[in-house]
C-alpha positions as CSV (number, residue, x, y, z in Angstrom):
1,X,128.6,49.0,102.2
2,X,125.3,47.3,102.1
3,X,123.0,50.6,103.0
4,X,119.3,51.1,104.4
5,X,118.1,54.3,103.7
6,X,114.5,56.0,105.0
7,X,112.9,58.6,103.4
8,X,114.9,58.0,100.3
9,X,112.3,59.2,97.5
10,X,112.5,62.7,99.4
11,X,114.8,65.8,98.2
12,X,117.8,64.5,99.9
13,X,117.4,60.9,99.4
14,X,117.5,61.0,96.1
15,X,120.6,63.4,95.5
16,X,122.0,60.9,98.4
17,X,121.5,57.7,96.2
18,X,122.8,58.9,93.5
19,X,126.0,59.8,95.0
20,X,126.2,56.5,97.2
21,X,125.1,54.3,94.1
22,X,128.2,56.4,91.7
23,X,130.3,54.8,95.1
24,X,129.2,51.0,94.3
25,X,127.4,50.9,97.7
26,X,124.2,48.5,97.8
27,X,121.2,50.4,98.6
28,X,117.7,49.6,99.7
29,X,115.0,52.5,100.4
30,X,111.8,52.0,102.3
31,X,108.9,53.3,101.1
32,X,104.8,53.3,101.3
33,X,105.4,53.7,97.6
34,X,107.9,50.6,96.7
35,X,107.0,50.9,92.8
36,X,108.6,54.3,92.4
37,X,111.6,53.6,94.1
38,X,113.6,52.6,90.9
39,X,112.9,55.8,89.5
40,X,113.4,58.1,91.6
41,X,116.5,56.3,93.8
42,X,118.0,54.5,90.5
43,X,117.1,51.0,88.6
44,X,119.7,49.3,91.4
45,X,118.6,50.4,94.5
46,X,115.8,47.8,96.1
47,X,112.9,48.6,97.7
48,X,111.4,48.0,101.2
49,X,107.5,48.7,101.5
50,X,107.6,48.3,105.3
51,X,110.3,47.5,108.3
52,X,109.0,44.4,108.5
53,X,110.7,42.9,105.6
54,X,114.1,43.6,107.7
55,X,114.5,40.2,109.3
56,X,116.9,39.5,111.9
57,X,119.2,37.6,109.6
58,X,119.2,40.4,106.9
59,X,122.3,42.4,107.2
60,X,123.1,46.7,106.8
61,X,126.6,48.0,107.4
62,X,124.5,51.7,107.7
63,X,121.2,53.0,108.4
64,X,120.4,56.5,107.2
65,X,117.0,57.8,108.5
66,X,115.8,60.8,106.2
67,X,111.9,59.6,106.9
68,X,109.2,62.4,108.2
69,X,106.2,64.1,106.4
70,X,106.8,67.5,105.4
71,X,106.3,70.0,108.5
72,X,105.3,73.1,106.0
73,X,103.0,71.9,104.1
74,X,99.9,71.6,106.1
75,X,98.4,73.5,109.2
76,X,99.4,72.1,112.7
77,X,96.0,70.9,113.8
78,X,96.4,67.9,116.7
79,X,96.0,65.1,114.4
80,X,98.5,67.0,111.6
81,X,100.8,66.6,114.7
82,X,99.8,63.7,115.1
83,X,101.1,62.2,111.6
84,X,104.2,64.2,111.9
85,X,105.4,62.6,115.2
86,X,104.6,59.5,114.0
87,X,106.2,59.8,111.0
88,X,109.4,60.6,113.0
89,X,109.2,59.7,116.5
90,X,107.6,56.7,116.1
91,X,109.2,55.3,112.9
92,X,112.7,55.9,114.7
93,X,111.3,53.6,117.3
94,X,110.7,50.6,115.2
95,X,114.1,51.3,113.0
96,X,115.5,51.1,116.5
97,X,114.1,47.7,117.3
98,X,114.8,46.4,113.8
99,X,118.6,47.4,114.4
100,X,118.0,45.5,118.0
101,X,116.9,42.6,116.5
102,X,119.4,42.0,113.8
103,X,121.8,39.2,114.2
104,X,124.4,41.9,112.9
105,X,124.1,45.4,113.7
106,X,124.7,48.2,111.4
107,X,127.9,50.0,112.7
108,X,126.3,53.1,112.5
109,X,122.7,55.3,112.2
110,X,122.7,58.6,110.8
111,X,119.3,59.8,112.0
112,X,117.2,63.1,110.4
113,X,116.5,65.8,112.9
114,X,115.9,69.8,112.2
115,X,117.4,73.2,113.5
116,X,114.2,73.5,114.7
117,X,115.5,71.9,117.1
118,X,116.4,75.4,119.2
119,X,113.1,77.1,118.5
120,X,113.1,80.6,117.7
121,X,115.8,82.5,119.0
122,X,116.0,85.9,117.1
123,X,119.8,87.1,116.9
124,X,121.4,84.4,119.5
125,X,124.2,82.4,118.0
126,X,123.6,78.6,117.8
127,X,125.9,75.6,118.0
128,X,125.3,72.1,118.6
129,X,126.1,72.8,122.5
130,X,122.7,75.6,122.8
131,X,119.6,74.4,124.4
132,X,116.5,72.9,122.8
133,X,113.5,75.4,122.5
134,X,110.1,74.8,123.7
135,X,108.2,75.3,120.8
136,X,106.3,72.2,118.6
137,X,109.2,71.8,116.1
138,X,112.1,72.1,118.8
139,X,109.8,69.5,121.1
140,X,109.2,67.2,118.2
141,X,113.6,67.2,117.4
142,X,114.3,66.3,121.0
143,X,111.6,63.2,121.0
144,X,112.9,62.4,117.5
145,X,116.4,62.5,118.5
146,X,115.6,60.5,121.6
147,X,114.3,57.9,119.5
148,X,117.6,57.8,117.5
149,X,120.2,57.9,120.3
150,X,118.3,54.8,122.0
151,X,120.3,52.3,119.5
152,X,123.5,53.3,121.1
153,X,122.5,51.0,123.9
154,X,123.1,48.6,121.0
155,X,126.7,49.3,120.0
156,X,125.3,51.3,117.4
157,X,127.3,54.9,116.7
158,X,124.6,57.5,116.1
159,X,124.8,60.8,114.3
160,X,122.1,63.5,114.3
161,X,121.7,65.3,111.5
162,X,120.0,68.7,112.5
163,X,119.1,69.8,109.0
164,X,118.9,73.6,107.7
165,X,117.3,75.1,104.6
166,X,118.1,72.6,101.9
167,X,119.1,74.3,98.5
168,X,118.5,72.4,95.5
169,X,117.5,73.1,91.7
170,X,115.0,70.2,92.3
171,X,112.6,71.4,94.5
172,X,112.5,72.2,98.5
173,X,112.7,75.8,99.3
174,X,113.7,76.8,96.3
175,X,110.8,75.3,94.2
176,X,108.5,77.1,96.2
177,X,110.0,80.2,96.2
178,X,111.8,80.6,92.7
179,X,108.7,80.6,90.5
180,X,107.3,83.5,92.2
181,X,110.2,85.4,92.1
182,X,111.4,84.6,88.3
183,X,108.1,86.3,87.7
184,X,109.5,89.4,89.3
185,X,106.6,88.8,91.9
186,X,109.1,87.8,94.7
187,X,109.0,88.9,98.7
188,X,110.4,88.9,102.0
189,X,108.4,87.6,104.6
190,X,107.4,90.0,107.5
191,X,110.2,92.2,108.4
192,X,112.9,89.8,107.2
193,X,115.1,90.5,110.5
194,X,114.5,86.6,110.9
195,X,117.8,84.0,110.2
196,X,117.5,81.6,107.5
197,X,120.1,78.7,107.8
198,X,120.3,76.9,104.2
199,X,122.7,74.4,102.7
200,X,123.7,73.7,99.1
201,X,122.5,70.2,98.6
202,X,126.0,69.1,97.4
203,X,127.3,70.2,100.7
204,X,125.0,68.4,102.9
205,X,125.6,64.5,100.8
206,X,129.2,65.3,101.2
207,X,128.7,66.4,104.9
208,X,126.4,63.2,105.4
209,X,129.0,61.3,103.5
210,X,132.2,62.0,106.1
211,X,129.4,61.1,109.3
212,X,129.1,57.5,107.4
213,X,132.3,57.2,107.3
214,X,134.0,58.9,110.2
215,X,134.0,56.5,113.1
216,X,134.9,59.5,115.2
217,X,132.1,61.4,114.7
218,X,129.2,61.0,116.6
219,X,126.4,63.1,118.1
220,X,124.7,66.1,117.2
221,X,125.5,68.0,113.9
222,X,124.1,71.1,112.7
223,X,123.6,70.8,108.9
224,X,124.2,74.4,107.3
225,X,126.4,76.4,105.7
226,X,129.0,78.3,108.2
227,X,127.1,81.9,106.5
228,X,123.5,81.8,108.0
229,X,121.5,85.2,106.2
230,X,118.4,86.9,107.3
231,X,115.4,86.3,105.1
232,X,115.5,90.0,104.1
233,X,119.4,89.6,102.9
234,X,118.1,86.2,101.5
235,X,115.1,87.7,99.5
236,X,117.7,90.4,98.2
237,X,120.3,87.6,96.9
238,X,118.0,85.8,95.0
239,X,116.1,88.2,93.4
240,X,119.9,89.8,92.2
241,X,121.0,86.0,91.2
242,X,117.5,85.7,89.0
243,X,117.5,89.4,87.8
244,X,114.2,90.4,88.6
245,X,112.4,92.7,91.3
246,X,110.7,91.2,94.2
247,X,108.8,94.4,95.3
248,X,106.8,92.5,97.9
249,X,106.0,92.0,101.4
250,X,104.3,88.7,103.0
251,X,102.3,89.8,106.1
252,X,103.1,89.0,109.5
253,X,99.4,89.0,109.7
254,X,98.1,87.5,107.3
255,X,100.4,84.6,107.1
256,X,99.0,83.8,110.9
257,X,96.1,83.7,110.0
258,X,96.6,81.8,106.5
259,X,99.1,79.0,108.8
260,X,98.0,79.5,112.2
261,X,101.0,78.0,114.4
262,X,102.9,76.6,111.7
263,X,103.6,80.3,110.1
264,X,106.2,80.0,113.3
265,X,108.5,78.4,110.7
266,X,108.5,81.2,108.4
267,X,108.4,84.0,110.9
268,X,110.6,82.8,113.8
269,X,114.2,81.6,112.3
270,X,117.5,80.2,114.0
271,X,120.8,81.9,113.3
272,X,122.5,78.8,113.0
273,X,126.7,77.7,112.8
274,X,128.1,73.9,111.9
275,X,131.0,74.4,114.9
276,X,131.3,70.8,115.0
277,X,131.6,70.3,111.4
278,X,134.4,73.3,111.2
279,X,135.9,71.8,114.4
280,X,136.4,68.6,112.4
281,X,138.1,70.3,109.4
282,X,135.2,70.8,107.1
283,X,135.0,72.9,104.2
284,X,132.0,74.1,102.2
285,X,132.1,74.2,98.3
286,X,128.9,77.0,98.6
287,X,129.6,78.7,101.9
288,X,128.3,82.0,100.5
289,X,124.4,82.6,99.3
290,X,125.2,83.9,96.2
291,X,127.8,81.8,94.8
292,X,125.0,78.3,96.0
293,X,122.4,80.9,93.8
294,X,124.7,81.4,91.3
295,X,125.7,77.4,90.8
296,X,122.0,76.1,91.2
297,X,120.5,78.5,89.0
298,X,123.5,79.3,86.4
């Protein structure tokens, strides 16, 4: 399959390409930074610096849209917002019109979104059928997948990839939190009552792998293992898996006032299960926390 892929420098895009390049598929990742796409993607994957260089006559069998700046890595002030919806809403958009304008379509879009999606939602259950929250994350997945599901009007079959805690020895959640805690310096974060739904990155390219090429599937997906933990059992896990203490408590407190609105994302969680995915006869390789510990950090 001749294969667009967004976002594919990131965390995911990169395991992705690999995988997808090991499968003889032709690849091509857009990027603002075109010169490090052979690196980071592989020397045979070409590089797009902007959508415009997809002319109508240019032909993908598969979009995959993994673009969007990270959410946790700055404060949410209005223009922070800004660039985040932008980065997502409005780059969805213009894939959309690109996939409009194409002389052949791609068959199929498999378009990013987040378990944000339901907003905080304490001890609730979760499937693809619950409601959206109201918060900035769950408001920014609804416009986002809005954006995606509009190429359906163009024969287009989309799939939403509402993406949990990525686990992956190359960075993510892990690279922030690991160093810490190999020094024995690890913690939970305020009372760690809240869920924390988290994928081993080998489970979410094989999940992302049977939505490319299930023509059946289509629709919302939620992206996590079918064993969601709270952060407290989480924190636990990990430190047991490294073999050190984490003696530690983050603040409630002070991480508001550190974050401001965006300490929502550590402090608010979503207990979150892939019904669809199980419906459809999925397994996991990692659906326990240890054992995805174990394998990334044995």
């Amino acid at each position: 399959m001749r294969i667009l892929i967004t976002g594919g420098t990131g965390l995911i895009g990169r395991q992705l390409c690999k995988v997808l390049l090991a499968e003889r598929h032709q690849l091509t990742v857009l990027s603002r930074k075109p010169e490090t796409v052979a690196v980071k993607c592989g020397s045979a994957v070409q590089a797009m610096a902007k959508l415009g260089e997809w002319l109508p006559q240019r032909t993908f069998d598969a979009v995959i849209n993994l673009a969007g700046e990270p959410i946790v890595d700055a404060r949410w002030t209005e223009s922070r917002k800004q660039v985040l919806r932008d980065s997502r809403i409005a780059l969805t958009e213009e894939l959309v019109q690109r996939i409009a304008a194409a002389t052949q379509k791609p068959s199929v879009l498999l378009s990013g979104s987040a378990i944000g999606y339901y907003g905080g939602r304490g001890e609730e259950e979760l499937n693809e059928d619950s409601g959206a929250g109201t918060d900035f994350p769950a408001r920014l997945c609804v416009d986002w997948e809005a954006a995606a599901l509009a190429a359906e009007q163009h024969g287009v079959r989309v799939c939403l990839l509402r993406t949990g805690l990525i686990l992956s020895r190359d960075g993510g959640l892990l690279g922030r939190m690991a160093p810490p805690f190999k020094l024995g310096m690890g913690a939970r974060v305020g009372d760690g009552k809240q869920w924390m739904s988290w994928i081993h990155i080998d489970d979410y390219v094989a999940l992302v792998l049977r939505l490319l090429r299930d023509e059946q599937m289509r629709g919302a997906f939620n992206m996590t293992s079918p064993e969601p933990v709270t952060n407290r059992e989480f924190t636990k896990t990990l430190a047991a898996v490294l073999r050190r203490p984490a003696p530690f408590v983050a603040p409630s407190s002070l991480l508001k006032l550190s974050l401001g609105e965006s300490a929502s994302l550590l402090l608010e969680g979503q207990r979150v299960l892939p019904t669809r995915m199980l419906a459809a006869g999925n397994s996991f390789r990692f659906s326990g926390l240890e054992e995805a510990l174990k394998d990334l950090f044995g």
